[in-house]
DOKOLMI-973455 format. One record per residue (C-alpha): residue number from 1; residue in one letter; x, y, z. Coordinates in steps of 0.02 Angstrom, whole numbers. Example, Ala and Ser with C-alpha at 12.3 -4.5 7.8 and 13.67 -1.06 7.14 Angstrom:
<kelos>
  nr rest     px     py     pz
   1    a    615   -225    390
   2    s    684    -53    357
</kelos>
This chain:
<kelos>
  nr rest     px     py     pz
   1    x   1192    758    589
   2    x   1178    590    478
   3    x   1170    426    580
   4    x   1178    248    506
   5    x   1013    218    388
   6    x    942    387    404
   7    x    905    354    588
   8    x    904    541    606
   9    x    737    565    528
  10    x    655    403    579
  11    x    732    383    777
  12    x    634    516    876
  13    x    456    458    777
  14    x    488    259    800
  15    x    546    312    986
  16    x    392    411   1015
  17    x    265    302    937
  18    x    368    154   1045
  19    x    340    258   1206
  20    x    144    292   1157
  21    x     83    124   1157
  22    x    177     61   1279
  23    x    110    189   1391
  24    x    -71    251   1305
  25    x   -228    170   1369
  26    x   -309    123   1202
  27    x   -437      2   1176
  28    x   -388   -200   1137
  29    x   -394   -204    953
  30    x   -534   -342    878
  31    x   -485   -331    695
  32    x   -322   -360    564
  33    x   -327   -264    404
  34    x   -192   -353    274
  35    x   -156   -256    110
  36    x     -7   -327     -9
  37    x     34   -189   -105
  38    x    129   -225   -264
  39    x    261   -100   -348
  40    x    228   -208   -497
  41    x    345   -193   -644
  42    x    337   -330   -788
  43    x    482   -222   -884
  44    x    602   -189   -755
  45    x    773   -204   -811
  46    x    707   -279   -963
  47    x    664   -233  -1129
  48    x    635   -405  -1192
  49    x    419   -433  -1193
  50    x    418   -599  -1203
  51    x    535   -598  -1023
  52    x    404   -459   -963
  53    x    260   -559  -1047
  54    x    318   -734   -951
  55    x    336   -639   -769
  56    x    127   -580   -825
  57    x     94   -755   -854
  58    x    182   -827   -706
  59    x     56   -706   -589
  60    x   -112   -751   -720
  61    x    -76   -931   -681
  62    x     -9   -949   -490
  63    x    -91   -780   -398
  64    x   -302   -861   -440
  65    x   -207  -1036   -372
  66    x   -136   -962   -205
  67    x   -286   -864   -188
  68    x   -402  -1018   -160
  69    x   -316  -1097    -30
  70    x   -358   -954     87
  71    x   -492   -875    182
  72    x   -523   -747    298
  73    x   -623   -726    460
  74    x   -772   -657    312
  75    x   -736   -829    234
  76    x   -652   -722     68
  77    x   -496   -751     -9
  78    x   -344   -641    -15
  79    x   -350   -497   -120
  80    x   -180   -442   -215
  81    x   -148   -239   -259
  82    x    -46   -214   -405
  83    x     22    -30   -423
  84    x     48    -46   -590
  85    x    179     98   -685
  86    x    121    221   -808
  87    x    292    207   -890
  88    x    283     26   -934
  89    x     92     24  -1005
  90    x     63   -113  -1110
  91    x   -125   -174  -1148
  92    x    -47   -377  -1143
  93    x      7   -352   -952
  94    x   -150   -264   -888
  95    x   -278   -376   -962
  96    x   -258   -508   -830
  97    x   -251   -404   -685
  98    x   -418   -341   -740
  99    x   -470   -514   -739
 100    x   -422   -563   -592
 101    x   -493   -401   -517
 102    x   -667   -432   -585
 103    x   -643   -599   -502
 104    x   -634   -530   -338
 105    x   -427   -583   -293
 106    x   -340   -419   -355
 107    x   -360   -250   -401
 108    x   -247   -121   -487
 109    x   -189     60   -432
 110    x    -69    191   -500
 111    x    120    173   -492
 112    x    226    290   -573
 113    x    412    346   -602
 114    x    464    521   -674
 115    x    597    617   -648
 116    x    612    816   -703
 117    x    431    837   -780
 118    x    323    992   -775
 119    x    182   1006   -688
 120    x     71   1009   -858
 121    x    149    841   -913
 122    x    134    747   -766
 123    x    -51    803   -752
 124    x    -61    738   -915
 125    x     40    594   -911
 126    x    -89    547   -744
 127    x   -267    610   -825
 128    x   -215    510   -971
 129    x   -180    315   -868
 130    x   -316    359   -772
 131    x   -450    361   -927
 132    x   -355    214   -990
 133    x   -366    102   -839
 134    x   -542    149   -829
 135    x   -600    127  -1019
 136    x   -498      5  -1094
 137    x   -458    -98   -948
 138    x   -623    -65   -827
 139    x   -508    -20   -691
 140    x   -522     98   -551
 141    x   -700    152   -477
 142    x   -772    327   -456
 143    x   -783    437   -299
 144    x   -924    554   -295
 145    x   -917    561   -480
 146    x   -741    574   -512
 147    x   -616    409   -559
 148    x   -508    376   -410
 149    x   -352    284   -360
 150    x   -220    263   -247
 151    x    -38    287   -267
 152    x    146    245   -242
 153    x    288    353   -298
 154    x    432    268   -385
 155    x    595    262   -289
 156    x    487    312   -156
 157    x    510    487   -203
 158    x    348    566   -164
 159    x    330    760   -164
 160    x    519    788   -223
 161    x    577    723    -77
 162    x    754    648   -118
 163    x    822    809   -133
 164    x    749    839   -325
 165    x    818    680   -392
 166    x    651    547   -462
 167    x    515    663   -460
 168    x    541    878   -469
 169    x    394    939   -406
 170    x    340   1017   -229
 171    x    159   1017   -238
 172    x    153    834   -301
 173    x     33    796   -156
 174    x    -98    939   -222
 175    x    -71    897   -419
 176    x   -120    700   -351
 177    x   -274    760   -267
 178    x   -325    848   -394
 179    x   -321    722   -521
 180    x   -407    603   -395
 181    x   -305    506   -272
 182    x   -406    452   -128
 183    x   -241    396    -46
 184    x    -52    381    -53
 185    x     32    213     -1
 186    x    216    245    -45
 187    x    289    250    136
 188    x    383    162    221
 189    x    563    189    109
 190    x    678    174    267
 191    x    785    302    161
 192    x    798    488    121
 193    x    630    507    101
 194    x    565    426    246
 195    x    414    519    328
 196    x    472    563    509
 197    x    297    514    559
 198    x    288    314    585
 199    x    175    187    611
 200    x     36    322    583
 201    x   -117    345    472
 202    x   -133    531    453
 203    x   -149    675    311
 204    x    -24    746    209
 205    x    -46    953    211
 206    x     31   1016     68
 207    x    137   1174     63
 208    x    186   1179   -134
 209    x    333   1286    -94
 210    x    419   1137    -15
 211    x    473    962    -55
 212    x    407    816     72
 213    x    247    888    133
 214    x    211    727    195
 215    x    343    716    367
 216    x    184    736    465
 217    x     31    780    481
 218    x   -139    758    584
 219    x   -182    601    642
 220    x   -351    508    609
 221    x   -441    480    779
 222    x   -591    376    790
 223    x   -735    503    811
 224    x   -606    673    791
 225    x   -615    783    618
 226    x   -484    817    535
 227    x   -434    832    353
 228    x   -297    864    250
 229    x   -239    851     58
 230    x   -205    662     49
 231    x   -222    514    169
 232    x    -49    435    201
 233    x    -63    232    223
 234    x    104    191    284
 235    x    161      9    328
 236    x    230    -42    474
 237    x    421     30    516
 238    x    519    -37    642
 239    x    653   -129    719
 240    x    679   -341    736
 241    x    800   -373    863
 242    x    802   -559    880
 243    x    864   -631    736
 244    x   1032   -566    742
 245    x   1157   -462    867
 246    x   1113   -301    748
 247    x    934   -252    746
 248    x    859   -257    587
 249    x    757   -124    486
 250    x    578   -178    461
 251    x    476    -90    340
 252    x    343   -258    289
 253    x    444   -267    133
 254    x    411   -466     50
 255    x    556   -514    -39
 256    x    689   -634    -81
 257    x    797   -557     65
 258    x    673   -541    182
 259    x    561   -694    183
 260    x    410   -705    320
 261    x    414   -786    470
 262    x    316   -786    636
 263    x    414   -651    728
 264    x    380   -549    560
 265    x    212   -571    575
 266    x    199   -538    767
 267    x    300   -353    720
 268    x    213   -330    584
 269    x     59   -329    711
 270    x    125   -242    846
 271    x    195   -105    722
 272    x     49    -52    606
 273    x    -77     76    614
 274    x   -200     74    715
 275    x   -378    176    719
 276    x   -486    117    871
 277    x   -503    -71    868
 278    x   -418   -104    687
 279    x   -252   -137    643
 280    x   -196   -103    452
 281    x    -59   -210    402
 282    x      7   -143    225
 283    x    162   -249    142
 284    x    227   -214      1
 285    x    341   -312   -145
 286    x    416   -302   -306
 287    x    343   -409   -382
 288    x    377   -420   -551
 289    x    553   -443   -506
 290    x    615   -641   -535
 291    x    687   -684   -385
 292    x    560   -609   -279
 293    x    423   -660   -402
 294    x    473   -863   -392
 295    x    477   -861   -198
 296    x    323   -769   -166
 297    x    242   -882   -305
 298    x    331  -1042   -246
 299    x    264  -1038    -54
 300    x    305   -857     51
 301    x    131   -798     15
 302    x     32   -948     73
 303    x    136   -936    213
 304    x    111   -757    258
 305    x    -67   -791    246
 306    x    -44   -951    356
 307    x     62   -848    487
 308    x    -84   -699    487
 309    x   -238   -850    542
 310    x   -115   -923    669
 311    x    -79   -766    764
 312    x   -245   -685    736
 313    x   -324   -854    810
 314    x   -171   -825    949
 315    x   -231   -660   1014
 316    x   -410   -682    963
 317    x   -426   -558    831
 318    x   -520   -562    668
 319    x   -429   -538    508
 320    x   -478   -477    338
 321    x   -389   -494    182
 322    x   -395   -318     90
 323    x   -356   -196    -89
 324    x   -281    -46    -55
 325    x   -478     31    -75
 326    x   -533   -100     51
 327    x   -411    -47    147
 328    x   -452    136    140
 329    x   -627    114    157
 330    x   -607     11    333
 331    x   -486    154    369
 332    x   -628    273    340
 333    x   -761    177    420
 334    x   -670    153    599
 335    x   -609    352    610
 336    x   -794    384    583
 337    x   -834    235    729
 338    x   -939    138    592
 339    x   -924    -49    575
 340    x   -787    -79    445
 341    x   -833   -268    413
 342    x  -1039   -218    382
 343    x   -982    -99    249
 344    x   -871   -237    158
 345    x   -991   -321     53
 346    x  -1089   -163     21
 347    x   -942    -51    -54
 348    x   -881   -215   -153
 349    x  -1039   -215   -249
 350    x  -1048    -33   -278
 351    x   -867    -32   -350
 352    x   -920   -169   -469
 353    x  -1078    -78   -520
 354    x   -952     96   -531
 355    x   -828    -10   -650
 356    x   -976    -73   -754
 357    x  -1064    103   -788
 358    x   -906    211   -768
</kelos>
């Protein structure tokens, strides 16, 4: 049966993982992860460059700007992830992201759209950004020997999952393993494809026979194995009931529509993933997109960064400003009960050193 906003898949996971921390006895968390991961699309709806080249510019000039005004409990500023589309490659509109990557305040990851492709061209189509992010732009960093990267699907369509419309193939999750993603980030959608598992950091177990591998999956416990075919990041997914008599959707979407605001913040916290002591807060944005790009530019980032210290210093937690392979890396470091916040300056050098001799 089809309820109002795909509640059917998403109800009995948001009720359970409701009824599981209200009722588990886990540990106080200590720590706030924050990734802002970017769907970032300089051409969309466009074919005009310069209007594609001018949204680049706006980000080269304002993101470095925004960037210093903030710190973290490591005393670093905020780092910026754009998922940047195969489809709309032009050398003009990566150039500054590597920049401002090699300065430490963004990084760039893989986002891509396709609709109908075989197999052999989308390994291709992949194989191919991949060497050019890495060689041409010094993008991306190798894991145990191999360039790596982590991904969002266009139209949030991961694994065919919108009924064969925006992507076409069932074993998307293996083909994206094997050509080296060390993690997916496309959830939440709140739509169709909605994973039934929420609020959740867990692996993806491909069967290639069927679309949406990803509904569930095993968890990652602090100190318990597991393993699958590719960790699932989600954002937080949930529901806002005080700002209006409906209850609103929240999915830690920034946007023109849905500006922050303290009681975003505070369910943005008491929504994410969590993996012993850390929380992992991943928003995500378009962008690229005018209206969203002039109020995230003119003032909603600062203030989600504002919002994060004030709460954090609220409840007394620490919070760290993060990529997507920050992210991933704390993730990996507090299932495996190591220190995620030792490891940070560590890893951050050995990427750079990976970029320079990759």
């Amino acid at each position: 049966m089809k309820l109002p906003r795909h509640a059917e898949i998403w109800a009995p996971g948001y009720i359970a993982d409701r009824w599981k921390r209200a009722f588990s006895r886990s540990v106080e968390p200590a720590r706030v992860w924050l990734t802002i991961a970017d769907h970032y699309e300089p051409l969309w709806r466009t074919t005009d460059m310069e209007a594609a080249k001018n949204r680049v510019r706006q980000w080269e000039k304002k993101w470095p700007e925004i960037a210093s005004r903030h710190r973290d409990s490591a005393d670093r500023s905020p780092r910026y992830t754009f998922f940047y589309p195969e489809e709309n490659y032009e050398p003009f509109f990566l150039d500054p992201l590597a920049e401002m990557t090699n300065s430490g305040i963004g990084d760039v990851e893989i986002h891509l759209h396709h609709d109908g492709e075989s197999q052999q061209a989308f390994i291709d189509r992949m194989s191919g950004f991949i060497e050019t992010l890495s060689t041409r732009h010094g993008l991306l960093r190798r894991i145990d020997g191999k360039l790596g990267f982590a991904f969002i699907h266009g139209n949030f369509a991961l694994d065919n999952s919108n009924g064969g419309r925006w992507c076409g193939l069932n074993n998307e999750i293996t083909l994206l393993r094997d050509v080296g993603c060390y993690a997916d980030f496309t959830m939440p959608s709140g739509g169709p494809t909605q994973a039934r598992l929420l609020n959740t950091i867990y692996w993806a177990i491909d069967d290639p026979s069927r679309p949406k591998s990803y509904d569930a999956g095993p968890a990652l416990i602090p100190g318990v194995e597991s393993a699958g075919d590719l960790m699932m990041i989600p954002g937080p997914f949930g529901l806002r009931w005080k700002e209006r008599l409906v209850p609103r959707i929240e999915l830690g979407e920034l946007s023109v529509h849905d500006r922050p605001s303290a009681y975003r913040i505070q369910r943005w916290l008491d929504l994410s993933p969590r993996i012993g002591r850390d929380i992992f807060v991943k928003l995500f944005t378009h962008g690229a997109q005018e209206a969203n790009l002039r109020v995230l530019l003119g003032g909603d980032l600062d203030r989600v960064f504002e919002l994060v210290r004030e709460e954090c210093g609220r409840r007394g937690w620490c919070y760290y400003f993060a990529t997507a392979w920050e992210m991933f890396n704390a993730v990996h470091d507090s299932w495996g009960r190591r220190d995620p916040v030792a490891n940070l300056a560590m890893k951050a050098a050995q990427t750079q050193f990976d970029r320079k001799f990759s």
